[in-house]
N, C-alpha and C positions, 0 to 999 in steps of 0.2 A: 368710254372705252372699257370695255370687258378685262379682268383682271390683272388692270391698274390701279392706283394709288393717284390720289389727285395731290399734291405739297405747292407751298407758297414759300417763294423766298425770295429774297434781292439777289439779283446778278449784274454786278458791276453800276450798282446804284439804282437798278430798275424792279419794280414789284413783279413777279412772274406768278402766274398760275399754273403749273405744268403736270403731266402724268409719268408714272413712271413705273416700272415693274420690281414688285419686290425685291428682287433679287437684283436691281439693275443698280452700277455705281453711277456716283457723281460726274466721273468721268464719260459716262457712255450717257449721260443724262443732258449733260453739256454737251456734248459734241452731235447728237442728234438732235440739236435744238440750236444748232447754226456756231455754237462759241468753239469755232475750228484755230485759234490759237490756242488751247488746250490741247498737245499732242501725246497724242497712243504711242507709249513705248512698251511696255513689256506687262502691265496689266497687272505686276505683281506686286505692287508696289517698291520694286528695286531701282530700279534709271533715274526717275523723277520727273520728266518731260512731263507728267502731266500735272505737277505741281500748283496749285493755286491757294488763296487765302480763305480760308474758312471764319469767319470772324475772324478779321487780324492775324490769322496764324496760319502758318506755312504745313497746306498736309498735301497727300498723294491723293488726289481725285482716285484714281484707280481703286482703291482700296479705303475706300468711302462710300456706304452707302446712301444711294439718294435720298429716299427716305427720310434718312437721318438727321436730313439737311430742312427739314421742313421746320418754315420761323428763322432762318439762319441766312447768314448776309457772304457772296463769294464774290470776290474779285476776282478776274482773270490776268491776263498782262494787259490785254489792251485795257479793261477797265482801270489799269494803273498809270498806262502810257498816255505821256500830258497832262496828267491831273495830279500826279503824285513824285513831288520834285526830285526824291531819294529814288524812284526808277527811274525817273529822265538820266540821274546822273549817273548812275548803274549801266543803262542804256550806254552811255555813251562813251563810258571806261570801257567797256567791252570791245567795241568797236575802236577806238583809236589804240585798245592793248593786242588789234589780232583776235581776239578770245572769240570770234564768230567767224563761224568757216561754210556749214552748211546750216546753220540755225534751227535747228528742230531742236535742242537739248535747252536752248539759249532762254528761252521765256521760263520754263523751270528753274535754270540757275539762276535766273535776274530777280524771281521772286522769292527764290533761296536764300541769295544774299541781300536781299531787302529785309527777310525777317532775320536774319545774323544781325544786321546794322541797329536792324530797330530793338532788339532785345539784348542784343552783348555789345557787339558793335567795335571791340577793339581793334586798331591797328595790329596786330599779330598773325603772320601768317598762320602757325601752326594752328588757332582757333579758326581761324577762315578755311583751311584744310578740312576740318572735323566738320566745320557746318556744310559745307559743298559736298562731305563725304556720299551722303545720297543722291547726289544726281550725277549722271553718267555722260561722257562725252568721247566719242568717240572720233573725233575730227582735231581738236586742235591740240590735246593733250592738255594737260591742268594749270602748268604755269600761268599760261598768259590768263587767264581766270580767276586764280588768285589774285596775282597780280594787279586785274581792273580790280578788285573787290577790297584789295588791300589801298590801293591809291581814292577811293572814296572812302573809306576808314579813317584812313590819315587825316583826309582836307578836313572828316565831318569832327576829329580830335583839335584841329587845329583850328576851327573856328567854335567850339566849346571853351578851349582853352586859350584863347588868342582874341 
């Protein structure tokens, strides 16, 4: 392919060969390459919808160059969903707190508050406020979001200490 970049990485546990244009993100690299639960919100890296793990860590596909990404390991949500007990449970505070209304914002927040849990992880709302502060929802309002993200907090406190 005429000026493209050829990069090799893992995507949600699989080796990938892919091409991609210099100038092109992560996100438009994924997403034209079928990983359509990675969703296009705002390109600026502001919303967070298109949130995924970059090596373990929580960054904006959008504002990620693919490139950059060559030799580097990306989970998306589905490569987390099922395999990864701390999103099953995330998953599913969300859903029994409301916090899912039209779900496009949802796979961003749930890998948001995966990397809160796995790096700070306390029961406090006002830190689960600041860690959520980047991603953007416009359907259910923020409580019930907190809320799931605060009640997997607790359980994962209460069985540390319990």
């Amino acid at each position: 392919m005429s000026g493209t970049l050829q990069i090799s990485l893992k995507i949600n546990g699989e080796s990938r060969v892919l091409h991609t244009a210099a100038h092109s993100s992560l996100l438009n690299l994924l997403r034209d390459n079928g990983y359509f639960d990675v969703k296009c919100g705002c390109e600026q890296g502001d919303c967070g919808a298109c949130t995924v793990l970059l090596d373990g860590i929580a960054v904006k596909s959008c504002v990620i160059l693919a490139m950059n990404c060559d030799g580097h390991e990306v989970r998306t949500i589905k490569g987390l969903g099922g395999h990864d007990r701390l999103t099953s449970r995330l998953q599913k505070a969300f859903v029994e707190h409301g916090a899912i209304q039209c779900g496009f914002c949802t796979p961003g927040m749930i890998i948001a508050a995966g990397d809160y849990l796995r790096h700070d992880g306390r029961a406090d709302r006002e830190q689960i406020r600041r860690a959520m502060s980047g991603n953007l929802c416009r359907c259910t309002g923020y409580q019930k979001i907190i809320d799931a993200v605060y009640e997997v907090a607790a359980e994962l406190e209460s069985e540390v200490c319990g």
